[in-house]
Legacy VTK file of the C-alpha trace (Angstrom):
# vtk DataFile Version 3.0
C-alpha trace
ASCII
DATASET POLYDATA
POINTS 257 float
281.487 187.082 -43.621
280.466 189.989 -46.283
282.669 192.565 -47.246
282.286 196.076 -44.788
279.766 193.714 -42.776
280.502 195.158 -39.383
281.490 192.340 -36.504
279.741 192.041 -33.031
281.918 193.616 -29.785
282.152 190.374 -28.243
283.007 188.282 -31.119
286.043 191.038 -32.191
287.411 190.855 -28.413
286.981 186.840 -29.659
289.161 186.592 -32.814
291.700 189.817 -31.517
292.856 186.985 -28.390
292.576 184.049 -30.872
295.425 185.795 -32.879
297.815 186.698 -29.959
297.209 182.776 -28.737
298.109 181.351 -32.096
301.411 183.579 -32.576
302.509 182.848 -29.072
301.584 179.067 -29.902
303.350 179.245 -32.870
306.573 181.181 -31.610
306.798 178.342 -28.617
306.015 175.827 -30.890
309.499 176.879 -33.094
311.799 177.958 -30.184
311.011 174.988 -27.658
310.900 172.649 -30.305
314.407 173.311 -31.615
313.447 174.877 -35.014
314.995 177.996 -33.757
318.141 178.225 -31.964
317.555 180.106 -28.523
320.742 182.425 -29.103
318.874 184.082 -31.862
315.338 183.742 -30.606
314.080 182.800 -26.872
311.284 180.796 -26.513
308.430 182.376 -24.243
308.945 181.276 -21.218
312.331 182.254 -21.114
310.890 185.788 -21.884
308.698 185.827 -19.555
311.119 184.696 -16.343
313.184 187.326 -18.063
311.009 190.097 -18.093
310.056 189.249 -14.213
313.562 189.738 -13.007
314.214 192.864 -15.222
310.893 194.421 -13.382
311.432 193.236 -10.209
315.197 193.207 -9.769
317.104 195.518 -12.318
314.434 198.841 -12.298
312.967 198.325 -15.829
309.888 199.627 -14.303
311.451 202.978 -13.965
312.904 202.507 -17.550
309.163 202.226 -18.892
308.441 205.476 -17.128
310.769 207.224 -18.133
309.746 206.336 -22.170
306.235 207.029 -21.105
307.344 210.267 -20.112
309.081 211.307 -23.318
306.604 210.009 -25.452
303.910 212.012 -23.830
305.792 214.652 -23.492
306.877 215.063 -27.003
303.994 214.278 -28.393
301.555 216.636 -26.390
304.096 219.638 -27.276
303.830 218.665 -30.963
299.839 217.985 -30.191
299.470 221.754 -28.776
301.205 223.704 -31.489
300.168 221.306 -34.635
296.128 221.532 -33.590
295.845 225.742 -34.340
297.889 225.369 -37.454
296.794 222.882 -39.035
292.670 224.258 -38.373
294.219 227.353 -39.618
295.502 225.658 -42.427
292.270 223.390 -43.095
290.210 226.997 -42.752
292.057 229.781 -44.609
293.770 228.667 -47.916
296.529 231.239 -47.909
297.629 230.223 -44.894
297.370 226.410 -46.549
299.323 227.973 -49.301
301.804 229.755 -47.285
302.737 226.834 -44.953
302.056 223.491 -47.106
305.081 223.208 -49.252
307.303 223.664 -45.858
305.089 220.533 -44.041
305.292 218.474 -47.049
308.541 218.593 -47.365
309.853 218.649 -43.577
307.075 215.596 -42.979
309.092 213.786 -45.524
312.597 213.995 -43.383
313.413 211.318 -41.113
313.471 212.374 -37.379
316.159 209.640 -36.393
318.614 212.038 -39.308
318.096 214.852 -36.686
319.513 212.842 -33.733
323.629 213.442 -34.511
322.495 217.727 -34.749
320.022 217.763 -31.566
322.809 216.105 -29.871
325.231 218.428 -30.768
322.680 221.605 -30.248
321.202 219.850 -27.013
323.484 217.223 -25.552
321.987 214.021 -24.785
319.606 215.054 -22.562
315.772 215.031 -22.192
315.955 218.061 -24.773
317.151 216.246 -27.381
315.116 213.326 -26.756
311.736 215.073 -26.994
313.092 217.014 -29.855
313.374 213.951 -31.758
309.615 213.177 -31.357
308.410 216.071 -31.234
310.168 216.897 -35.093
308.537 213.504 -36.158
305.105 214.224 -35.086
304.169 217.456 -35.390
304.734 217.454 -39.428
302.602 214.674 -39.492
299.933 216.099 -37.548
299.665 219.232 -38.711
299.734 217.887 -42.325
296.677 215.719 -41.291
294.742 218.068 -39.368
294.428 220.539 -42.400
293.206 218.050 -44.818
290.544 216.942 -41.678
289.542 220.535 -41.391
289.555 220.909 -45.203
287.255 218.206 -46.085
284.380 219.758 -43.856
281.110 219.477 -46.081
280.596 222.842 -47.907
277.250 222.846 -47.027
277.425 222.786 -43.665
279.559 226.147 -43.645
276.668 228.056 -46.488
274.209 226.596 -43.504
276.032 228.580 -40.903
276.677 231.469 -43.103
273.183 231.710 -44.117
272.180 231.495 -40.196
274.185 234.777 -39.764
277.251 232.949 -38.172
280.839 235.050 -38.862
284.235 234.239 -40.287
285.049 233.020 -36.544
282.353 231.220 -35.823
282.393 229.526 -38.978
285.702 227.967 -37.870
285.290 227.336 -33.897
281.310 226.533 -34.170
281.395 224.322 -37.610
284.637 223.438 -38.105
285.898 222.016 -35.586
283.619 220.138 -34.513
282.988 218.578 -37.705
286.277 217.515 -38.148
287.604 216.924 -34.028
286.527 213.068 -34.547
289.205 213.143 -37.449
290.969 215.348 -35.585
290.954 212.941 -32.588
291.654 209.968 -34.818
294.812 211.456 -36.274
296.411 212.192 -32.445
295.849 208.442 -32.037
297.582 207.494 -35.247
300.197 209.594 -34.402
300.901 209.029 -31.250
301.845 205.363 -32.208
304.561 207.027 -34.852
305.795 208.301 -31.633
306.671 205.537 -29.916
309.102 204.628 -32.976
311.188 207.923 -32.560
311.407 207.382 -28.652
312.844 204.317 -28.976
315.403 205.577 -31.701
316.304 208.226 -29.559
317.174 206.319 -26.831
318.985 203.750 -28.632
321.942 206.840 -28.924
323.238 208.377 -25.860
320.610 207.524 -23.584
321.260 205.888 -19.959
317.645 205.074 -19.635
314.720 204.171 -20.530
313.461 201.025 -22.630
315.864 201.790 -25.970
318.537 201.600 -23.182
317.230 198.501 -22.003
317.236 196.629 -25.672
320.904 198.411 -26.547
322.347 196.842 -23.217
320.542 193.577 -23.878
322.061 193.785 -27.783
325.517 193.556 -26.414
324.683 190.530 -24.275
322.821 188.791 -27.116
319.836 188.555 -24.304
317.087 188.212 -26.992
314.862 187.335 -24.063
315.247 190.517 -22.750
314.920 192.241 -26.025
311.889 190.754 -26.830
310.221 191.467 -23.420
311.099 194.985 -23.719
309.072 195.251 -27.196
306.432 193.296 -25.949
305.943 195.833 -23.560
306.087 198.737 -26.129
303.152 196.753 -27.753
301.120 196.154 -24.408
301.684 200.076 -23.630
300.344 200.976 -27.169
297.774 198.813 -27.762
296.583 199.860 -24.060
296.603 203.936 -25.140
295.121 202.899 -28.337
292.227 201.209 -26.734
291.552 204.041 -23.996
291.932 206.855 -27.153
289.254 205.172 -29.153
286.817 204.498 -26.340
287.380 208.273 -25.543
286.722 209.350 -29.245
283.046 207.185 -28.475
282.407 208.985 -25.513
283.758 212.796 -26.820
282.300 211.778 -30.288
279.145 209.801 -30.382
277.456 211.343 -33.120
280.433 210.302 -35.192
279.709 206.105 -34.612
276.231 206.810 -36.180
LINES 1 258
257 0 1 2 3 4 5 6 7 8 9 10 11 12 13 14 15 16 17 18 19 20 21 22 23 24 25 26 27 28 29 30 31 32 33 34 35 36 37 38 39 40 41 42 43 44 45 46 47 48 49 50 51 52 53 54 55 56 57 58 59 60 61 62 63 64 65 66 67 68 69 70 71 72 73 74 75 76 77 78 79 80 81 82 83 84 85 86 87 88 89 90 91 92 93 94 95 96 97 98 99 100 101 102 103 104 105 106 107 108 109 110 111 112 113 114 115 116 117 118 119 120 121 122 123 124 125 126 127 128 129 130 131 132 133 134 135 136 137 138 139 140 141 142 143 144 145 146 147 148 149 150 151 152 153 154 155 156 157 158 159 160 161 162 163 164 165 166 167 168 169 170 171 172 173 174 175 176 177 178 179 180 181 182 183 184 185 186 187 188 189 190 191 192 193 194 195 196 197 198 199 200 201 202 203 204 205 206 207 208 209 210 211 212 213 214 215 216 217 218 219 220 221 222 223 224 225 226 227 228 229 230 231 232 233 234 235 236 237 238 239 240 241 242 243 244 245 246 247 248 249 250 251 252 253 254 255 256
């Protein structure tokens, strides 16, 4: 093992399931075994016989949909107006110069502070709800996107320039598609900040969805239930991670070179 020696596929699938078999070895290990009382942390299998009735006989499945839905949905309409702005940003410095100190400091306000003044402007509705991550993502991104678009090597726009190509065509034909991989990379990173500010949201005035789920499940002091329902924020994640980066290979080879 060297440092920045890059590891085969197979053996990184290898050591990723090595890790989740040792923690859930180790977390059995210290909740069966008494080292943990069960009140403050169920053991696995618990969790697991849990999470089975909350799928098949309480409607958590509909739960997860619904904070699929808002995550998604937030996060695409952040996605759709933080892409143009931020190239526009990344391309033309007044622009940069214009909107920058505004980003900086609004990507530096915590979404969840927003919640008790998008309730009161939108109720506690679906509004507020993909307010809340739409306000903590699209700061981020656009923030990110200009620096992606920014760092574009100079020489690659004097090529263009020199090849006759315009002020347009410099952005849309050099531009972006130096930077989408970055670009691409940065909706991924983002998207998992996302899944924070769902779960926030629903943790205040929400009747469904998986923040419900764990509020509920505080009151009850049903860590077993708790602990399923982040589990399956993790399994959704990791899942949409996976598929985003395996896109990005496909959209993006020239990037792996």
């Amino acid at each position: 093992m060297k440092p920045l020696e890059p590891v085969a596929p197979r053996t990184r699938i290898v050591l990723g399931i090595s890790f989740f078999i040792l923690f859930f070895a180790l977390w059995a290990a210290v909740t069966l075994g008494g080292v943990v009382s069960k009140t403050f942390l169920a053991d696995p299998l618990t969790m697991v016989r849990s999470g089975y009735d909350l799928l098949v006989n309480q409607g958590f499945i509909k739960d997860i949909g619904m904070t699929v839905w808002r995550v998604f949905g937030g996060f695409l309409l952040a996605a759709v107006l933080a892409i143009p702005l931020g190239v526009l940003m990344g391309a033309y410095k007044p622009i940069e110069a214009f909107f920058e100190p505004f980003v900086s400091f609004a990507r530096y306000l915590p979404a969840s502070a927003f919640i008790p003044l998008l309730i009161l402007w939108a109720g506690i509705g679906e509004a507020q709800k993909l307010s809340v991550i739409f306000i903590g993502s699209f700061f981020q991104l656009v923030l990110m996107m200009a620096v992606s678009v920014g760092n574009t090597r100079r020489d690659l726009v004097e090529a263009a320039y020199t090849l006759g190509a315009s002020d347009r065509g410099i952005v849309l034909r050099v531009l972006v598609p130096s930077s989408a991989p970055d670009i691409f990379e940065t909706l991924r990173m983002v998207l998992g900040w996302a899944w924070t500010y769902v779960i926030v949201a629903e943790l205040i005035g929400a009747s469904s969805g998986i923040g419900h789920m764990i509020t509920d499940s505080q009151a009850l002091l049903a860590t077993d239930q708790i602990i399923f329902g982040i589990i399956v924020i993790g399994v959704i994640g990791l899942v949409t991670d996976l598929a985003f980066k395996a896109l990005n290979r496909k959209l993006f080879p020239w990037a792996t070179l």
